[in-house]
Backbone bond lengths (Angstrom), bond angles and torsions (degrees), N, CA, C in turn:
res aa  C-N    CA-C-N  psi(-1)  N-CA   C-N-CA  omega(-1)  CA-C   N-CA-C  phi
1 X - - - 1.464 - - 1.513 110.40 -
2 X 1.079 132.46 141.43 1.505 156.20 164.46 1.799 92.97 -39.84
3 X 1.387 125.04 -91.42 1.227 123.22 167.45 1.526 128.34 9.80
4 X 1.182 112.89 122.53 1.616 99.04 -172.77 1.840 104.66 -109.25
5 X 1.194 121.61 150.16 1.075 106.53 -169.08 2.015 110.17 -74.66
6 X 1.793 104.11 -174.15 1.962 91.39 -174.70 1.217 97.65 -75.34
7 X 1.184 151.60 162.52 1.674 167.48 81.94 1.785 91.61 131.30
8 X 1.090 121.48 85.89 1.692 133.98 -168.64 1.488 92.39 -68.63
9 X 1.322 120.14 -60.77 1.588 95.68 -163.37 1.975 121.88 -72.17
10 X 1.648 89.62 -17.35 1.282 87.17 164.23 1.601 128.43 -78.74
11 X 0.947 124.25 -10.95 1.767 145.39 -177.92 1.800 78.89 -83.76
12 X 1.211 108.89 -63.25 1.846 94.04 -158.25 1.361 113.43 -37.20
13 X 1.590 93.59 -52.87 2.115 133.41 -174.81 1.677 93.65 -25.49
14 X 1.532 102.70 -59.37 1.295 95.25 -153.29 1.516 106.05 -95.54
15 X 1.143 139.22 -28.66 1.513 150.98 166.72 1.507 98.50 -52.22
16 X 1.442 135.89 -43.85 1.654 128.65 160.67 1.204 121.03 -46.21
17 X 1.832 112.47 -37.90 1.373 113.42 -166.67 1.642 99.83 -82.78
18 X 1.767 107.40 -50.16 1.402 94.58 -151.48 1.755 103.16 -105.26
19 X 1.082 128.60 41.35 1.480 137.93 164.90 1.381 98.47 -166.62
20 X 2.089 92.51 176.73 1.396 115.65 -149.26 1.542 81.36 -119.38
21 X 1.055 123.25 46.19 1.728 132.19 162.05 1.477 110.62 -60.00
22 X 1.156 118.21 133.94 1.469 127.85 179.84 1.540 106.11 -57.59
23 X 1.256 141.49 -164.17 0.919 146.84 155.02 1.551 111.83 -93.44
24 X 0.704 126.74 -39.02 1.321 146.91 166.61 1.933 121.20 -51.90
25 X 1.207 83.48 -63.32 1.867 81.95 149.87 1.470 149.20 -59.31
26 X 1.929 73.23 -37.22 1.825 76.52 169.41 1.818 120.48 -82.60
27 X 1.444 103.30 -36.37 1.406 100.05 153.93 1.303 139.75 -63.52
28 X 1.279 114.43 13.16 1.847 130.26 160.45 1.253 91.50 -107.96
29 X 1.309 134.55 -57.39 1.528 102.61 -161.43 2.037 110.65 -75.33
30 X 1.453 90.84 -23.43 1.707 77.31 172.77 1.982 126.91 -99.04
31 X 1.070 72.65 19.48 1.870 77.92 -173.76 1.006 124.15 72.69
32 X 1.206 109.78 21.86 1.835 121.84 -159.42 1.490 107.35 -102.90
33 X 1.724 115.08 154.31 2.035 104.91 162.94 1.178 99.59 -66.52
34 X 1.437 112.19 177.00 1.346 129.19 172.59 1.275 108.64 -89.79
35 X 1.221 118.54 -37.14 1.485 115.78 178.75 1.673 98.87 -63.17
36 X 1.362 120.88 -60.11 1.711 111.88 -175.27 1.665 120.49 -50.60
37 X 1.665 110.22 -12.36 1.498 125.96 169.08 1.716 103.80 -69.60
38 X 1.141 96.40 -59.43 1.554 107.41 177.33 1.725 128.17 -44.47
39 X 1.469 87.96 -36.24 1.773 101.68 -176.44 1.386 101.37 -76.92
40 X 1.710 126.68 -34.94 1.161 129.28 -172.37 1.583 95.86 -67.00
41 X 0.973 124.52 -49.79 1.648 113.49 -172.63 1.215 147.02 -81.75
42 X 1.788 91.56 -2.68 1.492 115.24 179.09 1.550 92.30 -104.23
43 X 1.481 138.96 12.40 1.525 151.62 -179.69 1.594 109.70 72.20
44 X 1.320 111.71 -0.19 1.714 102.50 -168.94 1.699 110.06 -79.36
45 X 1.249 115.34 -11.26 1.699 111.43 156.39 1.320 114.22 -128.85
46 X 1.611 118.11 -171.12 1.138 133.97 -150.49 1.984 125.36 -5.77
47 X 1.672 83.57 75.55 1.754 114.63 -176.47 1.277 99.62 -85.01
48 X 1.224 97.74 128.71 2.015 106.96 179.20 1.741 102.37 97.81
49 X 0.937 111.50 -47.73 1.506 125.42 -167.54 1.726 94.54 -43.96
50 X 1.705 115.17 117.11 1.372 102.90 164.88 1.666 113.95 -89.72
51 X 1.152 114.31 162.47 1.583 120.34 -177.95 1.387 112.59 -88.09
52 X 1.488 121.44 137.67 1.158 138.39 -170.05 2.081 101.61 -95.68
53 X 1.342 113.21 149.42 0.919 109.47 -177.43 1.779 111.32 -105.78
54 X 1.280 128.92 83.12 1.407 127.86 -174.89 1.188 128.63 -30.39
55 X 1.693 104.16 -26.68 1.578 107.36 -173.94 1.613 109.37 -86.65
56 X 1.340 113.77 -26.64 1.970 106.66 168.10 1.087 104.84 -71.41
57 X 1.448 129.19 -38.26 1.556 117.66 154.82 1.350 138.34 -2.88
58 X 1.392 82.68 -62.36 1.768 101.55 -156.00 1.406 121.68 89.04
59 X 1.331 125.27 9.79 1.661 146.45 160.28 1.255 139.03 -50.76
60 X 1.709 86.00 -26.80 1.347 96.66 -167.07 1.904 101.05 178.88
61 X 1.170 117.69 139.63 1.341 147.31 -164.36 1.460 120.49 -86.78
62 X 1.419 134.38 106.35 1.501 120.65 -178.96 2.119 109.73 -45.13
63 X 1.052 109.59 -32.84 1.137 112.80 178.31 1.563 118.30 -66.21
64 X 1.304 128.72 -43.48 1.631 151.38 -170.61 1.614 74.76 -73.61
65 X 1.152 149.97 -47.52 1.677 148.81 -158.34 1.593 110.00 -75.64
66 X 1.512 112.27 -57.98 1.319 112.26 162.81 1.539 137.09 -75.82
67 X 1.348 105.76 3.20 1.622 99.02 167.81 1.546 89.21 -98.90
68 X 1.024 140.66 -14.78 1.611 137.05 175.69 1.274 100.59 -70.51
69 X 1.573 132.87 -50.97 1.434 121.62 168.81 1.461 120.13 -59.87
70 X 1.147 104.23 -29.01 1.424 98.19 -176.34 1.551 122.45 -75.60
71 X 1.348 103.45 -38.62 1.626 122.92 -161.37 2.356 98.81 -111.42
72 X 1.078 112.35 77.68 2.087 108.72 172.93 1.565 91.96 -23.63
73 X 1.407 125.06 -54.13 1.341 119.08 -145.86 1.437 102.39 -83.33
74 X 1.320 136.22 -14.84 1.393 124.53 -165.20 1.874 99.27 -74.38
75 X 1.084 94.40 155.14 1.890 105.89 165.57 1.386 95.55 -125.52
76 X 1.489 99.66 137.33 1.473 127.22 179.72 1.837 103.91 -61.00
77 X 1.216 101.09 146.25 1.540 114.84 170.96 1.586 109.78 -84.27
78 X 1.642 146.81 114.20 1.585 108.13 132.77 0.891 132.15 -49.55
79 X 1.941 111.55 138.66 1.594 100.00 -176.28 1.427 95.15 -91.57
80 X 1.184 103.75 -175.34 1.530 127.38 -151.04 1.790 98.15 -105.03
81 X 1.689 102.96 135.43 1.736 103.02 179.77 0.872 111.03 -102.20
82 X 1.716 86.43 137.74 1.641 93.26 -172.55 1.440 124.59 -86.98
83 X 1.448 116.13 5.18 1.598 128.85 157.55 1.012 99.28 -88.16
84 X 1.494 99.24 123.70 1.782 100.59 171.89 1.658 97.98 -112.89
85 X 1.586 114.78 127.25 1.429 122.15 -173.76 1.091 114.47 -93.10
86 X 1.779 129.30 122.68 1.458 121.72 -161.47 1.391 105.46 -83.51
87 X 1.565 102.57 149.54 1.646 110.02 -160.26 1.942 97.40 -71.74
88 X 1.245 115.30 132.44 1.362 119.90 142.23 0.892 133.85 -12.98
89 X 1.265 138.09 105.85 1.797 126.58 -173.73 1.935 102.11 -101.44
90 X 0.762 102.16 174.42 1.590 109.27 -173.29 1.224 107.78 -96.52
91 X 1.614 115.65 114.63 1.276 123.27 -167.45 1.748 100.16 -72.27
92 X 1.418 107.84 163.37 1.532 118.14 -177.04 1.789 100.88 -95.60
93 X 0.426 151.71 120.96 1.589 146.23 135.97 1.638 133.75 -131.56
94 X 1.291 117.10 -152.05 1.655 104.51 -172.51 1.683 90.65 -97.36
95 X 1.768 104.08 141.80 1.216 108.61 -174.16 1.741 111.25 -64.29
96 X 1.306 93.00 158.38 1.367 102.84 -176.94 2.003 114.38 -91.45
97 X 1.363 107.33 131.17 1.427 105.60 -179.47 1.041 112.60 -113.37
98 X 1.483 145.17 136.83 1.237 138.10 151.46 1.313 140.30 -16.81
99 X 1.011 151.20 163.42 1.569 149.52 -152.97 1.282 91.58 -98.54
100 X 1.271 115.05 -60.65 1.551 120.61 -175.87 1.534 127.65 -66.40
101 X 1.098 98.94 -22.13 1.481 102.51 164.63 1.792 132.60 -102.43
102 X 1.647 93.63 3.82 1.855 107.49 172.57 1.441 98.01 -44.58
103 X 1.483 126.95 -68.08 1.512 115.20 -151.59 1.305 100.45 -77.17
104 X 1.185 154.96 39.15 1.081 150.99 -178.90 1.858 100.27 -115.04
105 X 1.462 112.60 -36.87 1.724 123.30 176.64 1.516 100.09 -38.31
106 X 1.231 130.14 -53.68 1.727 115.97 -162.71 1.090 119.06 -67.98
107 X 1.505 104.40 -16.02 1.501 104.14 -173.13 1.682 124.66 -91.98
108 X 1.563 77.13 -21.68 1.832 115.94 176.41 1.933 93.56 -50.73
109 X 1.691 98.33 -76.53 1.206 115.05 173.77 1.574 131.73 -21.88
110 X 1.321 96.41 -62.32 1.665 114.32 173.54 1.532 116.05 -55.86
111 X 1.557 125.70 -27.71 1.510 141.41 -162.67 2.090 73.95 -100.35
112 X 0.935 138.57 -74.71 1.162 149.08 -147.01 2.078 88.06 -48.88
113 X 1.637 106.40 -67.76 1.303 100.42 -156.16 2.134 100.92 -74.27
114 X 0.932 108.55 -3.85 1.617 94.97 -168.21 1.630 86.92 -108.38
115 X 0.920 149.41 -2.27 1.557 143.64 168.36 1.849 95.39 -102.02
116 X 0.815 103.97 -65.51 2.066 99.92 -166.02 2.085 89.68 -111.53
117 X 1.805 89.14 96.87 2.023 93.15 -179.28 2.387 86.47 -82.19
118 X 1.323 109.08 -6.94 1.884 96.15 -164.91 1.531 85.76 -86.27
119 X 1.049 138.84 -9.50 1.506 116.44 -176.73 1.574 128.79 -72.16
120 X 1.035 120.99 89.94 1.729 133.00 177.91 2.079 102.17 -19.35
121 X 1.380 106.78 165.48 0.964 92.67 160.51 1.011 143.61 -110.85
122 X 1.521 112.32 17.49 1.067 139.53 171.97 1.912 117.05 -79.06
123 X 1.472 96.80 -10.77 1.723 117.31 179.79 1.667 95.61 -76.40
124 X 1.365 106.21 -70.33 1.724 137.12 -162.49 1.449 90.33 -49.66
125 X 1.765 120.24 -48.50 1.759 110.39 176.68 1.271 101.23 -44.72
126 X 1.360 127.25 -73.83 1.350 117.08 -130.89 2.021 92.97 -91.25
127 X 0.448 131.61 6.86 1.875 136.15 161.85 1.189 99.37 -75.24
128 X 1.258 127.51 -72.48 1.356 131.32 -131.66 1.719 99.03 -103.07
129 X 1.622 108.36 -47.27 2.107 110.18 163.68 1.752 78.14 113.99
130 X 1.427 139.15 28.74 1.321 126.16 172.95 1.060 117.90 -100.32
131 X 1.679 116.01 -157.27 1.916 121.67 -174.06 1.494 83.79 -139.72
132 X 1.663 84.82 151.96 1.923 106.40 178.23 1.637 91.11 -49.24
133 X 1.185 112.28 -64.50 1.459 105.14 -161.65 1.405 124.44 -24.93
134 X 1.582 110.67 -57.25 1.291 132.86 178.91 1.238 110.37 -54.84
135 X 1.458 125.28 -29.49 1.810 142.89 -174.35 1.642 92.38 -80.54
136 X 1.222 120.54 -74.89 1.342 116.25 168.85 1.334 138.52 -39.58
137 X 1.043 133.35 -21.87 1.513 158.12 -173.16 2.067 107.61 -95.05
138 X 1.408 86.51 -50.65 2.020 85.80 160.87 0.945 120.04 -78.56
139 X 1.696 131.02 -36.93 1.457 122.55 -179.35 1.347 115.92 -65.76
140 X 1.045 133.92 -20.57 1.699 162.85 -124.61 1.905 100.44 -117.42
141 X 1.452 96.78 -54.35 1.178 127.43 -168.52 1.546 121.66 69.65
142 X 1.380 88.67 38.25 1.656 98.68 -169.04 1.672 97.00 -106.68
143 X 1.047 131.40 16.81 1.346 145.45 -159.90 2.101 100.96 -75.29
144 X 0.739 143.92 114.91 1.372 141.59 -154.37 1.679 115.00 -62.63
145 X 1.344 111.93 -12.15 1.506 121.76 -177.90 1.623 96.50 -139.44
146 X 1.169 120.21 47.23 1.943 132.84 -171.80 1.599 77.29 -91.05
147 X 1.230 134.50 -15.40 2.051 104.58 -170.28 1.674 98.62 -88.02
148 X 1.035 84.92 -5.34 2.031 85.51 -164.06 1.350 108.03 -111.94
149 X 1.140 130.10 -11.20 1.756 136.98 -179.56 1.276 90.83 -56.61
150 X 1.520 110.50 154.07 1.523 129.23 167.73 1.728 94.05 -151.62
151 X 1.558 99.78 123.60 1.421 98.86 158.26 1.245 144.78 -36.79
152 X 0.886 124.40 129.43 1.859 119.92 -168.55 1.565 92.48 -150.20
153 X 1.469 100.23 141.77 1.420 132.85 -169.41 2.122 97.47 -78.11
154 X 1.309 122.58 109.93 1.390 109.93 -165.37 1.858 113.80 -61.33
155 X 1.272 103.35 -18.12 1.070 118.82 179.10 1.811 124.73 -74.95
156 X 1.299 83.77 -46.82 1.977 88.12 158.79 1.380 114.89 -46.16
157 X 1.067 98.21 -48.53 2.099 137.26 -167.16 1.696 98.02 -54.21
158 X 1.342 111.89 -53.85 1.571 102.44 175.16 1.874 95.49 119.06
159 X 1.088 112.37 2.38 1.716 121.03 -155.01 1.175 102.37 -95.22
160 X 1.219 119.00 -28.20 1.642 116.79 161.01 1.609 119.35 -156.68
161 X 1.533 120.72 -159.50 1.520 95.17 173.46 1.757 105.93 -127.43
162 X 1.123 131.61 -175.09 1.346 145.68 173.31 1.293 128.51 -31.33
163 X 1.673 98.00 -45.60 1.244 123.64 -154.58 1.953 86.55 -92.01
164 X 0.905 99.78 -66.16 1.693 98.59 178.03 1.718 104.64 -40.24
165 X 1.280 97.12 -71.12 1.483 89.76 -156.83 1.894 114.07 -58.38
166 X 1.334 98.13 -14.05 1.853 96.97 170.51 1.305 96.27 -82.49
167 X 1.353 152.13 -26.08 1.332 156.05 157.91 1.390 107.15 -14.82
168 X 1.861 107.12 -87.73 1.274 120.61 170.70 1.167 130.69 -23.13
169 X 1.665 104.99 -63.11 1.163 132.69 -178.26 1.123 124.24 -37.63
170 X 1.863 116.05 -42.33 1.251 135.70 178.77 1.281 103.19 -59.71
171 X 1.939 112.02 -63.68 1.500 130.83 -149.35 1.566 81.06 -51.24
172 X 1.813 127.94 -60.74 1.192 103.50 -139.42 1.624 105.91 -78.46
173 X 1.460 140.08 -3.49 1.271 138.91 -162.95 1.417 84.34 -90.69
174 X 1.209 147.20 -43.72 1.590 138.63 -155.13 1.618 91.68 -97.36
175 X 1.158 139.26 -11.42 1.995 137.43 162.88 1.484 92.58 -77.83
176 X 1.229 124.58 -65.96 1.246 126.86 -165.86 1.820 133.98 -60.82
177 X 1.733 110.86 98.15 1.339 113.44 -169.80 0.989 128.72 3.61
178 X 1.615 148.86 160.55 1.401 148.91 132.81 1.231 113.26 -75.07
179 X 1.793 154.03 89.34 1.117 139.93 174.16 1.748 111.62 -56.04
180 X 1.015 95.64 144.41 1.666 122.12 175.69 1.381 103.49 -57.98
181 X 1.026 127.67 111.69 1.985 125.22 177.51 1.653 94.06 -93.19
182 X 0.976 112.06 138.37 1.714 128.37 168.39 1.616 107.31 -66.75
183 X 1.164 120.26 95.09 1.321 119.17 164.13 2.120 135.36 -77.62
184 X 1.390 87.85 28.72 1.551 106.96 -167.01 1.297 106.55 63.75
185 X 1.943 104.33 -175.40 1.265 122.78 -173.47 1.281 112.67 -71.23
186 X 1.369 128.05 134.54 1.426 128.92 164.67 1.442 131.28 -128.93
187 X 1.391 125.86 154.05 1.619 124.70 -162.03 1.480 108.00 -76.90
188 X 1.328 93.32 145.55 1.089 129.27 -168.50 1.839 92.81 -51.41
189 X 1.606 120.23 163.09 1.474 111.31 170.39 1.843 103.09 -104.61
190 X 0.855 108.14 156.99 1.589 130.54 -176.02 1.364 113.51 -43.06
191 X 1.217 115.52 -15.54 1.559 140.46 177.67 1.369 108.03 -61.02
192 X 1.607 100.09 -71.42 1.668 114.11 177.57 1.258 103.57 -58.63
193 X 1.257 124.09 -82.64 1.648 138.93 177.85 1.461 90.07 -4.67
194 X 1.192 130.59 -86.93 1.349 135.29 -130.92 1.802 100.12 -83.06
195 X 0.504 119.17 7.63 1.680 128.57 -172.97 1.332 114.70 -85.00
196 X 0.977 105.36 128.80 2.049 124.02 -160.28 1.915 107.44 -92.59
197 X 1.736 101.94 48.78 1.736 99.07 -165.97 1.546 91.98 -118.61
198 X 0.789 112.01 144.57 1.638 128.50 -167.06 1.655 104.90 -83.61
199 X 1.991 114.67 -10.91 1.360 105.43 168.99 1.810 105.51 -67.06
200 X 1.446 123.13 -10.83 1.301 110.09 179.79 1.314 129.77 -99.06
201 X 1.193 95.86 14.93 1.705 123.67 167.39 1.141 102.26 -81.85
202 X 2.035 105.53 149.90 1.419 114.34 -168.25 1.617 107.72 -88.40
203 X 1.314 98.29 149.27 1.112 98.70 -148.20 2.012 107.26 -75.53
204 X 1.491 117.79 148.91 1.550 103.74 -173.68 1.602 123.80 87.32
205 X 1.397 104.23 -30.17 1.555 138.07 161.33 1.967 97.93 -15.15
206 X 1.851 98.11 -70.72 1.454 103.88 -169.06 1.326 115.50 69.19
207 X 1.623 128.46 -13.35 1.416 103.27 173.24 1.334 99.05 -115.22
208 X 1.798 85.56 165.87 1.647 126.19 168.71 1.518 99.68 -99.13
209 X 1.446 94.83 168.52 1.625 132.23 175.40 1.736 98.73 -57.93
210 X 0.929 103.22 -20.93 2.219 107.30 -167.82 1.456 85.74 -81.54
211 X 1.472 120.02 -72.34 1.231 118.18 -174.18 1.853 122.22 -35.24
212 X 1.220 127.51 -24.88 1.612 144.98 -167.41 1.960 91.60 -70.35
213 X 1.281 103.68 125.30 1.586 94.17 173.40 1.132 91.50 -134.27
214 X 1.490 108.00 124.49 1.456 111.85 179.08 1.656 117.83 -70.00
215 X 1.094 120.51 -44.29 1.447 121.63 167.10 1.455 125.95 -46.57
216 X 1.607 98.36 -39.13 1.524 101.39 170.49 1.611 113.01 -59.24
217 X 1.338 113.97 -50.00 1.649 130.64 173.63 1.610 100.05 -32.44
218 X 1.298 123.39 -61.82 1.436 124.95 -160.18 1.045 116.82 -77.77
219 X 1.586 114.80 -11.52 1.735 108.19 -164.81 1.349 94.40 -100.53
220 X 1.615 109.05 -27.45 1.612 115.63 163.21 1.484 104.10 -32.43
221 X 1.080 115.39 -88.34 1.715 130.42 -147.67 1.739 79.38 -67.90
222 X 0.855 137.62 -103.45 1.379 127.90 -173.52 1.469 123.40 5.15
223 X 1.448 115.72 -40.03 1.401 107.26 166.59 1.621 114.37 -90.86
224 X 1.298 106.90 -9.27 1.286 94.12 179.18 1.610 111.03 -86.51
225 X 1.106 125.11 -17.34 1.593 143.32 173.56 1.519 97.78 -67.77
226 X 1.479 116.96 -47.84 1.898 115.16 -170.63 1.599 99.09 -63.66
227 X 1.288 101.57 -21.01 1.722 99.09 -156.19 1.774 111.59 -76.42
228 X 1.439 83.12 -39.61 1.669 98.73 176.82 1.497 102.53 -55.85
229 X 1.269 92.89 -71.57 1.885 112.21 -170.81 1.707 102.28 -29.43
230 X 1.168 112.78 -43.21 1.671 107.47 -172.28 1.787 114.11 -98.26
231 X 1.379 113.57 -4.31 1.326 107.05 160.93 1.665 105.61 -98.93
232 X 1.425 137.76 -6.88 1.342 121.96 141.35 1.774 137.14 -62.21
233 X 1.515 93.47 -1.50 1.472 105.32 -172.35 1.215 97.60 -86.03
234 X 1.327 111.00 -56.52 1.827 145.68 176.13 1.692 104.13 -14.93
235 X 1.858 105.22 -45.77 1.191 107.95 -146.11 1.588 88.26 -122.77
């Protein structure tokens, strides 16, 4: 196996003392040169070093030991652990910034809220590695060095990268409302229009359909037709 066993020169230490392991074997099973196997046994390295025993381990097998004595050519197996340790997952927290680049955050901040005002501040934490407080204190301008801030792009800054901060940028434009734009006045639909309600009567009007005399209508236009007719005579 690739795998090297725990504390190699101590595994060698004691596999020199207490078997007839090649040198060569033991430098496969410990990842070691052969020549640095060699130095261990002629005493010119790892002096003082006590030897670990692989087999209370669990490293390695009295059996995996004697086909190695028996056989120059065999290479030892690690055996396999039987605790299996669950992998680490990557804790979440507020990113971490450099020492040297802390005082550089307010200014980060200030470029952050006057270029992108939709970003929560819960966005600006995790970009920039700050606290509301500190977010509150620049917007405020009550910030203790607010006369001297100059906007700075956080990304120039080193505080995060491109890809993140267009990230945000997105989340907060697709959270953030669509306002209603006024598209002016528009006509009424055919629905209303056509509707027989007397609120669409002009207003002061006072008449009904009873009041309409059709005869009156005709004798109207009739005089207004005589009227013409006799100022074309006129002329």
């Amino acid at each position: 196996m690739s795998n090297a066993p725990l504390m190699p020169k101590a595994t060698a230490v004691w596999l020199l003392d207490n078997t007839a392991l090649s040198f060569d074997q033991v430098a496969d099973f410990t990842k070691m040169h052969p020549l640095e196997i060699q130095a261990i046994a002629d005493g010119d390295a790892a002096q003082g070093i006590k030897g670990m025993d692989p087999i209370s381990t669990g490293q390695l097998t009295r059996d995996e030991i004697e086909k190695g004595e028996k056989d120059p050519e065999h290479r030892l197996k690690l055996a396999e652990s039987k605790v299996v340790l669950p992998q680490a997952g990557k804790k979440k927290g507020p990113r971490y910034t450099p020492v040297s680049r802390r005082h550089e955050r307010p200014s980060a901040i200030l470029w952050l809220v006057r270029n992108h005002p939709e970003l929560k501040d819960a966005q600006i934490m995790r970009l920039v590695g700050t606290t509301k407080t500190t977010i509150a204190s620049v917007r405020d301008r009550t910030h203790w060095n607010a006369s001297t801030l100059t906007p700075m792009d956080p990304v120039t800054l080193g505080l995060c990268s491109q890809i993140e901060l267009d990230f945000e940028v997105q989340r907060a434009a697709k959270e953030k409302p669509t306002d209603q734009e006024y598209g002016g006045a528009t006509l009424l639909p055919a629905s209303e229009t056509t509707r027989k309600d007397a609120e669409f009567e002009p207003a002061g009007s006072g008449r009904s359909e009873d009041d309409l005399n059709l005869d009156a209508v005709f004798a109207k236009l009739k005089t207004i037709g005589g009227k013409k007719a006799e100022d074309e005579d006129e002329e």
